[in-house]
N, C-alpha and C positions, 0 to 999 in steps of 0.2 A: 476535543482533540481530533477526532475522526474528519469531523467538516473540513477543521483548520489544514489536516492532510490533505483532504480530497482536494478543496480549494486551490493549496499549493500548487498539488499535478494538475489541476485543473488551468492555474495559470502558466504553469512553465509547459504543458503541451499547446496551448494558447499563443504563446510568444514565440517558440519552437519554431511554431506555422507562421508566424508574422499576420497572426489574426485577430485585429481588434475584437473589444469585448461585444462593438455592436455590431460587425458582422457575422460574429457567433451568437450574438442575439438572434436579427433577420435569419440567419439560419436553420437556426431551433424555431423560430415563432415563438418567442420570449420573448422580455422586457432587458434592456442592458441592464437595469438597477438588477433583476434577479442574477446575473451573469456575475456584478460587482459583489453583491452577499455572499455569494458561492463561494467566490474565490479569496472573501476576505473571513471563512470563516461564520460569516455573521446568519445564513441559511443552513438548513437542512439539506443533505441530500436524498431525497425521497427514491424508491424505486424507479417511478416515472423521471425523474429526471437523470438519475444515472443509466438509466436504458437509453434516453432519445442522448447523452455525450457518451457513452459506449459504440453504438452503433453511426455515430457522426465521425469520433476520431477511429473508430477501429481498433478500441482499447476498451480491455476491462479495468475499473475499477477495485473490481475484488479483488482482483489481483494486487495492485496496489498496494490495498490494506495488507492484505497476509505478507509479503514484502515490507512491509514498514511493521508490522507485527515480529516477524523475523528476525527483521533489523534490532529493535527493541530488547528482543530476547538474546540475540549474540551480545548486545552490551552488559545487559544483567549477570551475564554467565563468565566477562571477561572481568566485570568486577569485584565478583565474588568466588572467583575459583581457587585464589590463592587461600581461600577460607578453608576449603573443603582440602580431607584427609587422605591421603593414597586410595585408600579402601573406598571414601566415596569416589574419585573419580575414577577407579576399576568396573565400579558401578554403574557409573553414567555413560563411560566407552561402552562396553555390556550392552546396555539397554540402546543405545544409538546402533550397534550391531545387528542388535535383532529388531530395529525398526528399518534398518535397512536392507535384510535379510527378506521382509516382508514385503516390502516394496520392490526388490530383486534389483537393487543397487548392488555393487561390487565395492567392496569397503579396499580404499587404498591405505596400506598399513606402512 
């Protein structure tokens, strides 16, 4: 799941730039085959190689993830809210309150 995301952004910041995979090969000092596994999922992304496409595009990857982590988590929570009882969701406002309290967000009511 992870790769297959990275992959993804990896190709649509890729196309974004109108930069083939072998000029982001030659770039990197890669092989285009590793470019094409990347992006189809079928590679790892190791430290080393999201450091040398981090500091090439100018993008973090982590970010990414926690963004697609996020994403994930609003759908979970849009589909099972209707589940949850008054009481839990006074509970869950609550606690979004005082994470946002902590972080010194301004909660708009």
């Amino acid at each position: 799941m992870r790769n297959k995301m990275l992959g993804n952004r990896l190709r649509q910041i890729r196309l974004e730039l109108k930069i083939t995979q072998e000029m982001l090969a030659c770039s990197l000092n890669v092989s285009q085959e590793l470019i094409s596994q990347l992006e189809c999922g079928k590679r790892n992304f190791n430290r080393k190689i999201l450091t040398m496409l981090e500091d090439h595009f100018n993008v973090s990857f982590v970010e990414i993830e926690d963004l697609e982590k996020t994403k994930q988590n609003k759908i979970f929570i849009t589909q099972h809210i209707e589940t949850l009882l008054l009481e839990d969701l006074e509970r869950v406002c609550e606690y979004i309150r005082l994470i946002e309290k902590a972080r010194g967000c301004k909660h708009n009511k």
